[in-house]
C-alpha positions in Angstrom: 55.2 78.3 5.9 57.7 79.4 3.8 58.3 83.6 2.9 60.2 85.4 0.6 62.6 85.8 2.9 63.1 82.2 3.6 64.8 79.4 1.2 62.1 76.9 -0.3 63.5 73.8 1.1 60.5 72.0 0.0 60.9 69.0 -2.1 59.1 69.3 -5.2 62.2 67.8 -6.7 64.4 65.5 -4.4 68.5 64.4 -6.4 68.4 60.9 -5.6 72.1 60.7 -3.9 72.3 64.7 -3.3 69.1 65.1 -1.5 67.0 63.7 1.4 63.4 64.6 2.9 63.2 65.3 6.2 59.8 64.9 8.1 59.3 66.1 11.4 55.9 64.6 13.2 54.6 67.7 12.6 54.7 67.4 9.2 53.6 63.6 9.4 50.5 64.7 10.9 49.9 67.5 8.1 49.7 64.5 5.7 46.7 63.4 7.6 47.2 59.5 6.6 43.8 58.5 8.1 43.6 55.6 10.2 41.7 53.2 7.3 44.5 54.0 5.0 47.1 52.6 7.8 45.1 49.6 8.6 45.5 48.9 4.7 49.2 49.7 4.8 49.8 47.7 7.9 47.2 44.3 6.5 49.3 44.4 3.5 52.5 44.5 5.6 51.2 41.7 7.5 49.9 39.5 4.6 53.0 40.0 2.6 55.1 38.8 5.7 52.6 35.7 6.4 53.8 34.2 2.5 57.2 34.7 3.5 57.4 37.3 1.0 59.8 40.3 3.1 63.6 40.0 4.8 63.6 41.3 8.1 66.5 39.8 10.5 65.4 40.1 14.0 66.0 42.8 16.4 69.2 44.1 17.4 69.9 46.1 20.1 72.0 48.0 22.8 70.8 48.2 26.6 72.7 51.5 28.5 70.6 50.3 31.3 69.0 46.9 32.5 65.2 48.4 31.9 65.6 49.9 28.6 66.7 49.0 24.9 67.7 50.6 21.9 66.8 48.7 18.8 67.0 48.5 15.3 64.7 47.7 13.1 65.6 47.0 9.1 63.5 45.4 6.4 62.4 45.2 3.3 58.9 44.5 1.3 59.7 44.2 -2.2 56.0 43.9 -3.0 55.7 47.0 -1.6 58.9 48.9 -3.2 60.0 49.5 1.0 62.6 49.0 2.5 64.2 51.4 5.6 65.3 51.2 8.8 63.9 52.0 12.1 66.2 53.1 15.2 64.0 53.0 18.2 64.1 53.0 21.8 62.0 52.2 25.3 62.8 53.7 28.2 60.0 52.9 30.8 60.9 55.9 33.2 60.8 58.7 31.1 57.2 59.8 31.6 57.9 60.0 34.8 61.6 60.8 35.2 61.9 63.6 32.3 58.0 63.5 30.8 58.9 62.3 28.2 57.9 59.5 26.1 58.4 55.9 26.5 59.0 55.3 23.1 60.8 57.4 20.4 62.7 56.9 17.7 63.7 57.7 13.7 63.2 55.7 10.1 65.2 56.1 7.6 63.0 55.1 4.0 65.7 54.4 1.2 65.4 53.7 -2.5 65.2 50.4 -3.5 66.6 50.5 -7.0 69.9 52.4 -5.7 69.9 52.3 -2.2 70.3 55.9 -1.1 68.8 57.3 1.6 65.6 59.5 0.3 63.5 60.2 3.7 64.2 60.5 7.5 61.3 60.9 9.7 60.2 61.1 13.5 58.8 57.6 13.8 57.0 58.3 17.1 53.5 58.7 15.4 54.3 55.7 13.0 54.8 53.4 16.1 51.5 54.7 17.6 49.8 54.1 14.4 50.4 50.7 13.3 50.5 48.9 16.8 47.0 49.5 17.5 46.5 48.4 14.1 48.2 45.4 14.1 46.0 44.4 17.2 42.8 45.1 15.5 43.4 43.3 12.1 44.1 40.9 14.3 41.5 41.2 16.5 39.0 41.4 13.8 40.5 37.7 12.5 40.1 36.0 15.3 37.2 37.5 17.0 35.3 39.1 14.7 31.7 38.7 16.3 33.4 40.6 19.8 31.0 43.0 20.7 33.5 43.2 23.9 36.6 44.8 23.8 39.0 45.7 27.2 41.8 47.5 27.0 44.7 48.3 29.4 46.8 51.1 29.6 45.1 54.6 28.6 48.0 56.6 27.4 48.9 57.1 23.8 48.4 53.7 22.8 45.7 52.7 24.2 43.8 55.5 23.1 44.9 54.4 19.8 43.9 51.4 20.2 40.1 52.4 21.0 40.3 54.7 17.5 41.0 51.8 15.7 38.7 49.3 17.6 36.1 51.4 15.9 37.6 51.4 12.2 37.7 47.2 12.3 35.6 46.0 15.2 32.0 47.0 14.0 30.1 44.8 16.6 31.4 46.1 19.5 29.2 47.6 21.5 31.3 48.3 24.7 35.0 49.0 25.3 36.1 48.8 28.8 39.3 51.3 29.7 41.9 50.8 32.6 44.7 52.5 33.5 46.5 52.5 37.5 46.4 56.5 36.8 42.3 56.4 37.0 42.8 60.0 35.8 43.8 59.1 32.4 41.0 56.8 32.3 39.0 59.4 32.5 40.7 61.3 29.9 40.6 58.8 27.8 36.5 58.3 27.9 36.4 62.4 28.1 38.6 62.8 24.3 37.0 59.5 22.8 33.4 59.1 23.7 31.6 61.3 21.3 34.0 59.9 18.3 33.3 56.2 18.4 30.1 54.1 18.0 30.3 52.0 21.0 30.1 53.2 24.9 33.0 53.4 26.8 33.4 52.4 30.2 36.0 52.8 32.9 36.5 49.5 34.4 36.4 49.0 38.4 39.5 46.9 38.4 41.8 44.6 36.0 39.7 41.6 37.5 36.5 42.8 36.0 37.2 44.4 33.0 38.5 40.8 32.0 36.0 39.0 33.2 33.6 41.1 31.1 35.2 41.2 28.1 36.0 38.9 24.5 38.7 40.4 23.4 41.8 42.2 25.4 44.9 44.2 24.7 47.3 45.7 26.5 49.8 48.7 26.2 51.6 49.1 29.2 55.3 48.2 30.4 57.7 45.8 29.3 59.7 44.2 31.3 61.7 41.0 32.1 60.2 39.6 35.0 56.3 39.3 34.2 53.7 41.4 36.8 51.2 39.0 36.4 48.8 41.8 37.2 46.1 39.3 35.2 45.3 36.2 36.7 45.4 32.8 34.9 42.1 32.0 37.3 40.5 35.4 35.7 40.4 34.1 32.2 38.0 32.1 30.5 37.2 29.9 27.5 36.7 31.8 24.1 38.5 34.7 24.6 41.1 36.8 22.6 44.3 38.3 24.2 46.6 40.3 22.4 49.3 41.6 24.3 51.4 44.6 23.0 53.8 44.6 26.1 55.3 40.8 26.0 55.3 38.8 28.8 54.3 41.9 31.5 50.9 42.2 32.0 49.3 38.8 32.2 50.2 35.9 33.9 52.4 33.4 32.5 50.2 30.3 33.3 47.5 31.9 30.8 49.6 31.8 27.9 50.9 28.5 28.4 47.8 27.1 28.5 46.2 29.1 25.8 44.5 26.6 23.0 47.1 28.9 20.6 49.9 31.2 20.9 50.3 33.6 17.8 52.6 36.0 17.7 53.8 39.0 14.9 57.3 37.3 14.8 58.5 34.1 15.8 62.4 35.0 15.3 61.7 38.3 17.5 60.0 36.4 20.2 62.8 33.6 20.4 65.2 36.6 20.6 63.5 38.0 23.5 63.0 35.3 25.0 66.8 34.5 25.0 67.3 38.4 26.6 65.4 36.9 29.3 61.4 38.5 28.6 60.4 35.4 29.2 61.6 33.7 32.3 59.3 30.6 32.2 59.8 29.6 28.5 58.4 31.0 25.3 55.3 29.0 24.8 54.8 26.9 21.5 53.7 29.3 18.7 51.6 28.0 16.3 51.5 30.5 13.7 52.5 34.1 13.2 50.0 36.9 13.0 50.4 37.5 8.8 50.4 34.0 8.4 46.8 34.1 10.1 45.8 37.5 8.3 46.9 35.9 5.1 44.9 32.6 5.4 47.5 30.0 5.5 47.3 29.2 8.9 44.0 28.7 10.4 43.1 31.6 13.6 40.0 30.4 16.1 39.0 27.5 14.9 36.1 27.5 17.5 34.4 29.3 20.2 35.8 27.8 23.3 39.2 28.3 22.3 41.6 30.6 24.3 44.0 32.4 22.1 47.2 34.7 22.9 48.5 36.5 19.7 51.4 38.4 21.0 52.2 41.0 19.0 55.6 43.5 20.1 56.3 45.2 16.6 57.6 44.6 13.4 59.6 46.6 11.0 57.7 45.1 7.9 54.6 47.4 9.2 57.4 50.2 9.1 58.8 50.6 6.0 55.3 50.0 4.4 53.7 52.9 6.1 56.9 55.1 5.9 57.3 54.6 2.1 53.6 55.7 2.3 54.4 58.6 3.8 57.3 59.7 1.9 55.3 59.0 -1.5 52.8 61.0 0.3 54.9 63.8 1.7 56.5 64.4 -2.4 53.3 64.6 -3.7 52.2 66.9 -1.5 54.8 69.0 -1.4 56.0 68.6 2.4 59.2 68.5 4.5 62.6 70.1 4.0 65.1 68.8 1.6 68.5 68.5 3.0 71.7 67.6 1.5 73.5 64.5 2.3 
């Protein structure tokens, strides 16, 4: 809070080329963006990339170390007046080596009409955001009956993910949790239960919280050489998987197999793929996740089918809800204005 004492750095008038908002989570948070308003960011996102309607090259990147990269992540929306950059990193180890988290990162939102830089912001809690909700919108497209729901990994994301199950899933009826760490399973049903609609259960073991459930996610680790801690034998006809940590957590076999393999971006795929994520072969994709969002490629197209829809993150979904939040954060009055 400001006090007389203290400058008002707050931008109720930002000089484009003289100033730029800065946004700390923090602030972010204090917007309080609610998660229905990001799953309408994020489908529009989505839909305006599935007509081809967005320029976004594929990730580039630096890797200090063999298990980590740092990547950046430009694009622009012109139907959405965004366009920005994202500079992001994964570093596996850190919640254990520093406690830290896997995943943090900046994004720079600039003007369209003249380029300049006009916002930098944390973009931890715009990651955690719209990756859950790119794997319900997705979810809810191509199972939207599921009254199932399983999800791996119970740290930030996948408590996210359960949130947002409940914003787009309305059938469900019960979401299994799983996490090697059973504590923060636990956690995860303690901080959650009395917000949702549906019953959350921990599972007893990866086997059996896919064998019980229609749709699955997982937020976990991503690495080159898959852990095929899912196996192929486990799954069965019908179901949805929707895999937010590449090739890691489930068994090759079952993707290749899948009736369909969707995922967010095909360019981004075939670029991980030749960084060595996937050391049996990227499977044939048959569509991309907007493309399927957007109607012009056809989802499930019947009951029995097994689907895959990968789905590791695209910058389209991040320059849409960071524009959001910068036209948010100048209405309301938020942030610091610095000079460039």
């Amino acid at each position: 809070m400001t006090t007389a004492t203290e400058p008002d750095t707050r931008p109720t008038a930002l000089e484009l080329g003289t100033d730029v908002l800065y946004l700390s989570k923090q602030d972010v948070l204090d917007l309080a963006i609610s998660r229905t308003e990001i799953l309408d960011h994020t489908r529009d996102a989505l839909i305006e990339h599935g007509h081809h309607r967005y320029e976004m090259p594929a990730k580039i990147g630096v890797h200090p170390y063999s298990e980590v990269f740092f990547h950046a992540m430009p694009a622009y929306v012109p139907g959405k007046n965004a366009v920005g950059c994202k500079w992001i990193e994964c570093y596996p180890n850190n919640p254990k080596k520093f406690g830290l988290p896997q995943t943090t990162g900046l994004m720079v939102i600039n003007d369209v009409e003249s380029g300049v830089p006009v916002a930098i912001m944390d973009s931890t809690w715009v990651t955690a955001m719209r990756t859950p909700a790119v794997t319900v919108l997705a979810a809810a497209k191509l199972h939207p009956t599921a009254t199932t729901f399983g999800m791996f990994g119970c740290g930030v994301q996948g408590k996210e993910h359960v949130r947002y199950a409940a914003e787009a899933l309305p059938k469900l009826e019960t979401v299994y949790v799983y996490d090697t760490n059973a504590a923060a399973a636990d956690a995860l049903i303690a901080e959650l239960q009395t917000d949702v609609p549906f019953t959350i259960v921990k599972g007893d073991s990866v086997e059996a919280v896919v064998k019980r459930s229609e749709v699955l996610s997982s937020a976990t680790i991503i690495l080159k050489e898959p852990l095929a801690v899912v196996k192929d034998e486990w799954v069965g006809a019908g179901q949805t998987i929707l895999p937010c940590d590449l090739n890691t957590f489930w068994d090759p076999r079952t993707t290749k197999r899948a009736d369909k393999f969707i995922v967010d971006s095909i360019d981004e795929h075939e670029l991980f793929a030749e960084m060595g994520y996937f050391p049996d072969g990227l499977p044939t994709i048959v569509a991309e996740t907007g493309e399927v969002l957007a109607d012009v490629v056809a989802g499930r197209e019947n009951p029995e089918q097994i689907i895959v829809n990968s789905n590791i993150g695209m910058a389209v979904c991040d320059v849409v809800v960071g524009r959001a939040i910068f036209d948010r954060a100048v209405d309301r009055n938020v942030g610091t204005t610095l000079t460039l």
